[in-house]
C-alpha positions as CSV (number, residue, x, y, z in Angstrom):
1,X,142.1,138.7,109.3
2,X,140.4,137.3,111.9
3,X,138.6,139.1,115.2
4,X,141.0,138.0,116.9
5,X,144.1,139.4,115.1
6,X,141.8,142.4,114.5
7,X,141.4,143.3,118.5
8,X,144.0,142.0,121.2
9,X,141.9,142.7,124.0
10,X,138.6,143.4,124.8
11,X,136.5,146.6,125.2
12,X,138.0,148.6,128.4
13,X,136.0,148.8,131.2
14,X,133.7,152.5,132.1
15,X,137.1,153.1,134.7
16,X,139.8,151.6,132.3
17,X,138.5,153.8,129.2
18,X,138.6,157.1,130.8
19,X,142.2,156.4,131.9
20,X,142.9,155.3,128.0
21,X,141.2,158.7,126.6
22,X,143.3,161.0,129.7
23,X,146.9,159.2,128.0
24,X,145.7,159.9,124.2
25,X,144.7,163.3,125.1
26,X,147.7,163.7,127.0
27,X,149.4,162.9,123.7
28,X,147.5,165.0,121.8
29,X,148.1,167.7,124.4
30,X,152.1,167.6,123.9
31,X,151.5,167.7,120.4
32,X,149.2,171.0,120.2
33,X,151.7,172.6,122.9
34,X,155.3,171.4,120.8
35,X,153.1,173.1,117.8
36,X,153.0,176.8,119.6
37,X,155.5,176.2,122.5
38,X,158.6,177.2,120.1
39,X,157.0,180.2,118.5
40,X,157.3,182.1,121.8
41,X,160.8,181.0,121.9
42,X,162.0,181.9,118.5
43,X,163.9,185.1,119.8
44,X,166.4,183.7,122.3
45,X,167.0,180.7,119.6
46,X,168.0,183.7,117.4
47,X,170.0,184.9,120.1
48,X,171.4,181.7,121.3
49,X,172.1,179.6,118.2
50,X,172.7,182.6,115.8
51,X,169.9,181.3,113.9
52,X,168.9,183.2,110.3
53,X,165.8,184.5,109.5
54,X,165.5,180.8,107.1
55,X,166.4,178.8,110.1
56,X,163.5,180.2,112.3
57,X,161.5,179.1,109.4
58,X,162.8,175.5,109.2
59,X,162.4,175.3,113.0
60,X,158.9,176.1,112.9
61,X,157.9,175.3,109.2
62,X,160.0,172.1,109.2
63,X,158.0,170.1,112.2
64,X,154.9,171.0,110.1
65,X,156.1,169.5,106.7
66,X,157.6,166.5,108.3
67,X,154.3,166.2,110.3
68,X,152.2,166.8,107.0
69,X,154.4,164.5,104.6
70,X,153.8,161.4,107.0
71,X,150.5,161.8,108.5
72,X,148.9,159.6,106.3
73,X,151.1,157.1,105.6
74,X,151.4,156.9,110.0
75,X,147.2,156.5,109.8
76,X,147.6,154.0,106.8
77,X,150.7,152.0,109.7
78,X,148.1,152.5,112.4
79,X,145.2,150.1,109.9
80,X,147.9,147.5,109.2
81,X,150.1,147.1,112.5
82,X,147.1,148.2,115.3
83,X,146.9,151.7,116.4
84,X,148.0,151.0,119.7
85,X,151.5,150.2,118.6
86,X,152.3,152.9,116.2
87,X,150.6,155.6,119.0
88,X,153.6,153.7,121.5
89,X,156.4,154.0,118.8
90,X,155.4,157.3,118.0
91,X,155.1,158.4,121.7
92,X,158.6,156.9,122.0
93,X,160.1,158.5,118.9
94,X,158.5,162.3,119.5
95,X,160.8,161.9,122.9
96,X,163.7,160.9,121.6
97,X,163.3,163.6,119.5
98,X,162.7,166.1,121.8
99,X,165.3,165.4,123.8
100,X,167.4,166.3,120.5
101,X,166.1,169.3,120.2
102,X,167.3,170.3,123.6
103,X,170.3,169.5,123.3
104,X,170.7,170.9,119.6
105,X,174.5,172.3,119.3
106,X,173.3,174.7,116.4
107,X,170.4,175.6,114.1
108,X,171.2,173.0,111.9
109,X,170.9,169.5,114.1
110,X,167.4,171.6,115.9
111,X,166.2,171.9,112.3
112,X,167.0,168.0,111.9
113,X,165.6,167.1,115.3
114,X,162.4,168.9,114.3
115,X,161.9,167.4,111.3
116,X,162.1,164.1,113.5
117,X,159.7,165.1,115.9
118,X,157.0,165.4,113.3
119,X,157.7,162.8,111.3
120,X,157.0,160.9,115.0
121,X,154.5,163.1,115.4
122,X,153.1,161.6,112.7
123,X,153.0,157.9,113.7
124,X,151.3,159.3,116.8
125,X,148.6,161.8,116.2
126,X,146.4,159.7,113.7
127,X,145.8,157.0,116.2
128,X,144.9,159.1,118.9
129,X,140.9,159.8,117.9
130,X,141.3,156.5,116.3
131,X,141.3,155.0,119.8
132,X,138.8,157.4,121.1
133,X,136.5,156.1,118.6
134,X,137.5,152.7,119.3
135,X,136.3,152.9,123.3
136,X,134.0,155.3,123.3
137,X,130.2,154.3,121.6
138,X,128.4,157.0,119.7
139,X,126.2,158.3,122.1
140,X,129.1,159.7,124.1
141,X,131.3,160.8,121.7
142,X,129.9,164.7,121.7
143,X,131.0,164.3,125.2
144,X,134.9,163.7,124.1
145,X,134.8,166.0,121.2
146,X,134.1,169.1,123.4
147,X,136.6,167.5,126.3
148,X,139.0,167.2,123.3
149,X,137.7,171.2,122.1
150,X,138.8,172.4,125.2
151,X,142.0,170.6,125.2
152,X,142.8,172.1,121.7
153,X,142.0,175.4,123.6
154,X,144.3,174.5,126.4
155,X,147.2,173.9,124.3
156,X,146.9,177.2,122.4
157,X,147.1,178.9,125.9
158,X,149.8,176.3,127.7
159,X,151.9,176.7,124.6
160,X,152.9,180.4,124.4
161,X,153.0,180.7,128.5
162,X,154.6,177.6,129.5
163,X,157.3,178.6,126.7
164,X,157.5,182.2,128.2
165,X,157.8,180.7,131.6
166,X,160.6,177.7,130.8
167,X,162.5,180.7,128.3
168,X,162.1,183.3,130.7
169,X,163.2,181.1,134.1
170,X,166.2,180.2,132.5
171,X,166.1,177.3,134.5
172,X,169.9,175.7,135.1
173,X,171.0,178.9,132.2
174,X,169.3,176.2,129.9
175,X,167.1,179.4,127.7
176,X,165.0,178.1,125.5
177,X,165.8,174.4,125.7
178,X,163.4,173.0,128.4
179,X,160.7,173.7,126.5
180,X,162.0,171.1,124.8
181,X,163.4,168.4,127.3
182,X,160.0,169.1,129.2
183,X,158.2,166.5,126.9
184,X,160.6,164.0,128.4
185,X,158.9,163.0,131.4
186,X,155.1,163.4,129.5
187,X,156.4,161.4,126.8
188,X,157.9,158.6,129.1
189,X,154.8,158.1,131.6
190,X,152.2,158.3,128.2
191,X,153.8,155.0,127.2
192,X,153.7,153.1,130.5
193,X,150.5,153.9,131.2
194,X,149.2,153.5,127.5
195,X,150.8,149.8,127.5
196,X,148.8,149.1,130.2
197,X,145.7,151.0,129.5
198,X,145.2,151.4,125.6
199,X,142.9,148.5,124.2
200,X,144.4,147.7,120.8
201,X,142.8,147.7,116.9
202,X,143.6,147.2,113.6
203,X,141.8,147.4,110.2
204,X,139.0,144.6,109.6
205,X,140.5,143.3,106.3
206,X,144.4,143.0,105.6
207,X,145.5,145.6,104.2
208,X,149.1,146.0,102.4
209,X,151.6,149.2,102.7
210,X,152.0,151.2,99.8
211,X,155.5,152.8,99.4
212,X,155.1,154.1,95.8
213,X,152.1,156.0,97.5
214,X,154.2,157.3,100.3
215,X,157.2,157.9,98.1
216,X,154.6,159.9,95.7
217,X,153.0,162.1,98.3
218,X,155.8,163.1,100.4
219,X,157.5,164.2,97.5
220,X,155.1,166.0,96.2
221,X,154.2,167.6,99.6
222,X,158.1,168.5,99.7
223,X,158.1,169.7,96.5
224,X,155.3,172.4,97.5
225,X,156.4,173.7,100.8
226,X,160.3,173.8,100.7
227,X,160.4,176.3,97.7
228,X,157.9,178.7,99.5
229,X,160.2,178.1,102.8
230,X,163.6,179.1,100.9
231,X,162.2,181.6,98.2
232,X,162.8,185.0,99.6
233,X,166.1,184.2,101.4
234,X,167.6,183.2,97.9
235,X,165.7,185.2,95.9
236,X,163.2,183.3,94.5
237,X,165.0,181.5,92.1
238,X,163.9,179.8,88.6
239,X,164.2,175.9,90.2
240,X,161.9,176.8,93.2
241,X,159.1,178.1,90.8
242,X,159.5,175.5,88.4
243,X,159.4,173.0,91.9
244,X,155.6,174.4,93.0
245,X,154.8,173.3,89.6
246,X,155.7,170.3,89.5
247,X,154.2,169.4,92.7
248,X,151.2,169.5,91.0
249,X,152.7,167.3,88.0
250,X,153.3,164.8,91.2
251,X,149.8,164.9,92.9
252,X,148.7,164.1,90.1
253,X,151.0,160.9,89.7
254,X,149.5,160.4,93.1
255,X,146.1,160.0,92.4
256,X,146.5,157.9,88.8
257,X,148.4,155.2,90.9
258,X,146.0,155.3,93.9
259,X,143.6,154.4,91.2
260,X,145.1,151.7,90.0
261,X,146.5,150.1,93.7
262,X,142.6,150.5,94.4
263,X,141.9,148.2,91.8
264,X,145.2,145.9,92.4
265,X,144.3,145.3,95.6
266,X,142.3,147.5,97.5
267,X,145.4,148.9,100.1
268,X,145.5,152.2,98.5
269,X,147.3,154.9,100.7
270,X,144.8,157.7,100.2
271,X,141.2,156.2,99.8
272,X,140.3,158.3,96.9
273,X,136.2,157.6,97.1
274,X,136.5,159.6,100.5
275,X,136.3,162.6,98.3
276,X,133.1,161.3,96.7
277,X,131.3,162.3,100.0
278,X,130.7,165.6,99.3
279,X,131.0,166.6,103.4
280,X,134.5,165.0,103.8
281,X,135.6,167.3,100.6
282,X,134.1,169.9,101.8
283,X,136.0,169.4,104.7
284,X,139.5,169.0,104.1
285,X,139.3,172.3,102.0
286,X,138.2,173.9,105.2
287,X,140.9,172.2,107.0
288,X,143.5,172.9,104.5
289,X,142.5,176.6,104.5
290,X,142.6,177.2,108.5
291,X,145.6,175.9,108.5
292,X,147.2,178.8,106.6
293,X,145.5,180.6,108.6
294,X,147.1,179.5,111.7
295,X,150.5,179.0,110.3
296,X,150.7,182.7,109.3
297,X,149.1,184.5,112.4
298,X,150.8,182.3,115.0
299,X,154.4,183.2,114.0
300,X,154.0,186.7,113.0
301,X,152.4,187.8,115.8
302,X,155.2,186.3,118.1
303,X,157.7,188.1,115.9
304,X,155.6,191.1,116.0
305,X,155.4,191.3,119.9
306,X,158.8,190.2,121.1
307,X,160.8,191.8,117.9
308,X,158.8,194.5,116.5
309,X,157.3,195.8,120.5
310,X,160.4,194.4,122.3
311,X,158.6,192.8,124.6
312,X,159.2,190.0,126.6
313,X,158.6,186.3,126.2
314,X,156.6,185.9,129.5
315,X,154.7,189.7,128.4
316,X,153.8,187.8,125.2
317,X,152.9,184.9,126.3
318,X,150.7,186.5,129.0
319,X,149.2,188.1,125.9
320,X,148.0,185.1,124.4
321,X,146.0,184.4,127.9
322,X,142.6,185.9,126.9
323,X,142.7,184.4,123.5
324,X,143.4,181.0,124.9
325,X,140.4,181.2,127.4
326,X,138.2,182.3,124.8
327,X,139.2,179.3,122.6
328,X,138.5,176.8,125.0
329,X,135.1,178.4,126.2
330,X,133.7,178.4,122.8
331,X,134.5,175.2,121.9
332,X,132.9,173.4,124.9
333,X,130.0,175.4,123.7
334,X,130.1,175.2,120.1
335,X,129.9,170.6,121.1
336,X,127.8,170.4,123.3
337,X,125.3,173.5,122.6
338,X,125.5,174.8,119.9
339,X,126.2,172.8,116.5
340,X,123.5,170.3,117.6
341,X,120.7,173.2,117.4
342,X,122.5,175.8,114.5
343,X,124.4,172.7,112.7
344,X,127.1,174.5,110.5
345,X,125.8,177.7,110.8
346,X,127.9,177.5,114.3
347,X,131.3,177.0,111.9
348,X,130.3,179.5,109.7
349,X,129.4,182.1,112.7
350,X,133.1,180.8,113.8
351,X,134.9,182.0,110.2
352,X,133.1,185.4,110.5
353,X,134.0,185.4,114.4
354,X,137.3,185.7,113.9
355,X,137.3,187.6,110.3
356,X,136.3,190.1,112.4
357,X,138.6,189.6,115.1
358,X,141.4,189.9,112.9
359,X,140.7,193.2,111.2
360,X,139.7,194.8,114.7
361,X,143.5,194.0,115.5
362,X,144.9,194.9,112.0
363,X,142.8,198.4,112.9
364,X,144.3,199.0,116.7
365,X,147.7,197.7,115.1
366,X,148.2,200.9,112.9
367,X,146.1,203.0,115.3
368,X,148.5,202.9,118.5
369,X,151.5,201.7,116.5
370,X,154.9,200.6,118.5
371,X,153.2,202.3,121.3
372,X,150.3,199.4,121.9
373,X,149.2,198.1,125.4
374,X,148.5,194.5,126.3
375,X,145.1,195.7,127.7
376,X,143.9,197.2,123.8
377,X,144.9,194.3,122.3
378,X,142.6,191.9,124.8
379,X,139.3,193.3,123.1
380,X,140.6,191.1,119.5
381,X,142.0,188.5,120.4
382,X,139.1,187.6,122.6
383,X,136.6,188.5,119.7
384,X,139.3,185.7,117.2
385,X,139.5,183.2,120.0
386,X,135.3,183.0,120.6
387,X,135.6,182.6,116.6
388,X,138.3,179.7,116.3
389,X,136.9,177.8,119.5
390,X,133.8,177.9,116.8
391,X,135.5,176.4,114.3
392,X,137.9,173.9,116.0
393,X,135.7,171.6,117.7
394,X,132.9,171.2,115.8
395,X,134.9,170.9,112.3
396,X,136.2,167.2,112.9
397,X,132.5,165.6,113.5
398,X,131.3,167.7,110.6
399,X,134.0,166.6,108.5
400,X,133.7,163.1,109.4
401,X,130.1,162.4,109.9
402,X,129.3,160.6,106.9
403,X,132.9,159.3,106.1
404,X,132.3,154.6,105.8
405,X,133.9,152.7,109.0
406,X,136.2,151.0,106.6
407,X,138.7,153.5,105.5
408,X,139.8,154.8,109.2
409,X,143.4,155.4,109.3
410,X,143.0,156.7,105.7
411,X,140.1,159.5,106.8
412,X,142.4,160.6,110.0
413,X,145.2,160.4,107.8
414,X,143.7,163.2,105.4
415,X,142.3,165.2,107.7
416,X,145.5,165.4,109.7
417,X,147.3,165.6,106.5
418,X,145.7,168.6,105.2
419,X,145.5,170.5,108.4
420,X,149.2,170.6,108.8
421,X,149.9,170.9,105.0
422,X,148.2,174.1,105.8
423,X,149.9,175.2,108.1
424,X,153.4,174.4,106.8
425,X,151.9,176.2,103.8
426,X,151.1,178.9,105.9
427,X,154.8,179.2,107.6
428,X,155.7,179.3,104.2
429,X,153.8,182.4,103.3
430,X,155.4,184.0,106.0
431,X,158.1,184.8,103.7
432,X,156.2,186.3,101.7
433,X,153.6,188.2,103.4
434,X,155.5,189.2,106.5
435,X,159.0,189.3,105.7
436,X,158.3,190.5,102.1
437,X,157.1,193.4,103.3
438,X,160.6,193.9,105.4
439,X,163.7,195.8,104.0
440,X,166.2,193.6,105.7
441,X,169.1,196.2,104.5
442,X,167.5,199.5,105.4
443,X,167.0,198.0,109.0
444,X,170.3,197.3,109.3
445,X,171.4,200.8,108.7
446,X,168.7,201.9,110.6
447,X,167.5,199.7,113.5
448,X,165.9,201.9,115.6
449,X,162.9,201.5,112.8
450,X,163.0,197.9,113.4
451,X,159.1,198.5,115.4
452,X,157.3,200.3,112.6
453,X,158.5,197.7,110.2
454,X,157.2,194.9,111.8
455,X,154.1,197.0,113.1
456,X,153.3,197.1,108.6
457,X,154.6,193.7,108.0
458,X,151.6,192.4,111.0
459,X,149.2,194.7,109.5
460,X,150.0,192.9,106.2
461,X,149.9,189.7,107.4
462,X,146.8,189.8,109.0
463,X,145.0,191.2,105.9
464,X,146.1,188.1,104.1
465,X,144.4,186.1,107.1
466,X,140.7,187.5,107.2
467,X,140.6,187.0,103.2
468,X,141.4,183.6,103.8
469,X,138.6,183.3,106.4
470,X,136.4,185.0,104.1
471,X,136.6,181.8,101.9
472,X,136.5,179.2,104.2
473,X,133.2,181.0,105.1
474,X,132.0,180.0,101.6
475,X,133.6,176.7,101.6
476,X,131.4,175.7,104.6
477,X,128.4,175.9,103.0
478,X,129.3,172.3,101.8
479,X,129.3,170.5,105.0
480,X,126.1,169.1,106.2
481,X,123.8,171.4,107.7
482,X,123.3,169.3,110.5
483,X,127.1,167.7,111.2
484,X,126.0,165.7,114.1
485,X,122.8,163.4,112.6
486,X,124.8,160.9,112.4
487,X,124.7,160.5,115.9
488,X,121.6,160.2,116.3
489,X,120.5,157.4,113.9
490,X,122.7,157.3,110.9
491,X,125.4,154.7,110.3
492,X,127.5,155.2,112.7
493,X,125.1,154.4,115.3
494,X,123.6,151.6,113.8
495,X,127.2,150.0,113.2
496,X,127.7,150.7,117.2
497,X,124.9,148.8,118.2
498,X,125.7,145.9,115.8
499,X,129.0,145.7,117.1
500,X,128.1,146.0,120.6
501,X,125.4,143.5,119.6
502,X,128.2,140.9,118.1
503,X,130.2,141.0,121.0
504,X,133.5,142.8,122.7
505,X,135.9,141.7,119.9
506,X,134.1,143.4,116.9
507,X,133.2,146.9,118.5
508,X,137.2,148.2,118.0
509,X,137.6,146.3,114.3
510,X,134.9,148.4,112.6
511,X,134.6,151.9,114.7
512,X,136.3,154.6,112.0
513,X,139.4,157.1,112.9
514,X,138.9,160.3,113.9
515,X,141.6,163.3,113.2
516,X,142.8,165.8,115.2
């Protein structure tokens, strides 16, 4: 491949790039608010669509798998066809899709329409610090990651209130379903303006799809998390135990024929010597891990407020305000402060952070019971949102710092990939360590003890969270001490300034991906 067929236009201009990075974030910004947005809205779905306990699972639990299942084959798309042009087909797709979900007749097309929205989702989100990396050089890029912390921040606040808001208007006796169409009109202008704006890049060698490699891992991927989804509504039968195990028989499929492709012809699907560097590992075990840790709190603490405490959408989401604000403070801080004085220690701080968050509300939980005010919950959730705004920000450069320019769609791939296998693993667990703890027929007889229930099933769940954060804690102690050297002499600088040094065309062609 040529530079030419690698890059179709030049390097944007200082005005031109910050227009291309407000579209991408935009992007990334419908994304992070589709991922929380629905949780708010779970209850009047219930109410509206008569949607069962499994349904609210695949609503939620289904965008993740379908999001996790193609995230690396959309990054692998990105290498071959130019990023530009998946991140417009899957801008286009994810409203298509959402406009679906609006108009979902019952719980069985909104489950369908979800899983289409991530799979588009998945075309999208890989190319979106792909192209940050692209127009942006090195030296700036600790700017964009704490612009891009505090947009990750923004979208865990904007999520739960603007779905409060849209549920609780009613707007047109719509209920839940503008949350929805609401991406419409994001969706549309992000293409326009990205056609025009976006400077386009592909891989710097030709690189060939592998469909035995997507076949492999989205099966395998399947085979994990629909089993854990199903389980307790049907009992936890023989086939969905025997399923989980075979899911490892099939990763393991997966990376015997990524070796060989590697050695066919060097267009493997997942670059397996990315795991060699011992700070990318490290890494994707920490992102894997957070994610469960987000999938489980973010649902059951929806559930817990507006079933369990009764309480309104726009009352929870109003909640969620302090945590939100806390997110987003911590991870401008954690960029452009912190991390480049403490290094990991920062992340680490971050796991511990919200550890602790965590059991302070798992302690007020049982202590007030069904009776708990907004105000005592504030002191928590602003101690857990200081600790993930810690984590978030800073985790991506860490995880990426040492990863070769070469393998770009494949490292956001991955990184992606294992976030939201995470979290679909996490809305999973759900089942297990929320609703397990639920006598579905005793609260039907009795319903009036419908808020203590959930009250213990909350407590439980969030027990199962700080233990998690207790090992990503450990897991951490992997990743460089000093995430951000690389910015400051290592390779990634020096392959800046030879490709700002070789001229416009060969900057894009060999800047790596980034993930989300």
């Amino acid at each position: 491949m040529s530079a030419h067929d690698a890059v179709t236009e030049a390097a944007p201009t200082d005005k031109r790039r910050w227009i291309a990075l407000a579209i991408v974030m935009t992007a990334a910004f419908m994304d992070l608010v589709d991922a929380t947005i629905v949780n708010i809205a779970i209850p009047s779905i219930e109410r509206d669509l008569g949607a069962s306990f499994g349904a609210i699972q695949w609503i939620t639990a289904g965008y993740a798998l379908a999001f996790a299942a193609g995230l690396i084959t959309g990054g692998r798309l990105g290498d071959i066809y130019g990023r530009k042009r998946l991140f417009l087909a899957g801008t286009v797709g994810f409203t298509v899709a959402s406009a679906l979900c609006g108009l979902a007749a019952n719980q069985e097309m909104l489950v369908g329409s979800r899983l289409l929205q991530g799979a588009a989702a998945a075309m999208m989100v890989p190319q979106v610090l792909s192209i940050v990396h692209v127009t942006f050089p090195a030296h700036e890029r600790g700017k964009v990651f704490g612009m891009f912390g505090a947009i990750i921040g923004l979208g865990a606040v904007s999520g739960p209130l603007l779905g409060a808001l849209l549920t609780q208007w009613n707007i047109a006796g719509l209920e839940w379903r503008p949350i929805f169409l609401i991406n419409l009109p994001v969706g549309v202008a992000a293409v326009i303006l990205g056609r025009r704006f976006i400077t386009e890049s592909k891989a710097p060698k030709a690189l060939r799809l592998d469909l035995v490699g997507m076949v492999l891992v989205t099966g395998a991927l399947l085979m994990l998390i629909y089993p854990l989804t199903r389980g307790r509504e049907l009992g936890w039968p023989l086939w969905g135990h025997l399923m989980m195990a075979g899911s490892l028989v099939v990763f393991g499929a997966l990376v015997a024929y990524e070796k060989y492709k590697t050695r066919k012809d060097g267009s493997p699907l997942v670059e397996l010597s990315l795991f060699r560097v011992k700070s990318f590992a490290a890494g994707i075990a920490v992102q894997l891990t957070f994610g469960v840790v987000m999938g489980i709190f973010f649902l059951v603490w929806t559930l817990y407020m507006q079933i369990g405490l009764g309480w309104t959408p726009l009352h929870a989401g109003l909640t969620g305000v302090p945590f939100s604000i806390a997110v987003s403070t911590a991870a401008g801080l954690s960029v452009q402060k912190l991390v480049p004085r403490f290094g990991r220690k920062v992340l680490q701080a971050g796991a511990l952070t919200m550890a602790a968050g965590i059991l302070l509300y798992l302690f007020e939980a049982g202590r007030y019971g069904t009776g708990i005010h907004t105000w005592q919950m504030i002191p928590p959730l602003i101690v857990m949102g200081l600790g993930m705004g810690l984590i978030v920000a800073p985790l991506t450069d860490a995880v990426l710092s040492e990863v070769p320019r070469e393998h770009a769609g494949s490292a956001s791939g991955l990184i992606n990939t294992t976030g939201q296998m995470g979290n679909a693993l996490g809305l999973g667990l759900v089942s297990v360590v929320f609703f397990g703890t639920i006598d579905d027929e005793r609260l039907a007889r009795f319903p009036a003890e419908t808020g203590a229930a959930f009250t213990d099933a909350f407590q439980n769940s969030l027990g199962w969270a700080a233990a998690v954060l207790g090992g990503i804690f450990l897991i951490m102690f992997a990743l460089p001490a000093k995430p951000k050297q690389h910015l400051e002499g290592g390779d990634d600088t020096d392959g800046a300034e030879a490709a700002e040094g070789a001229g416009p065309s060969a900057a894009p062609e060999k800047e790596p991906a980034l993930a989300s």
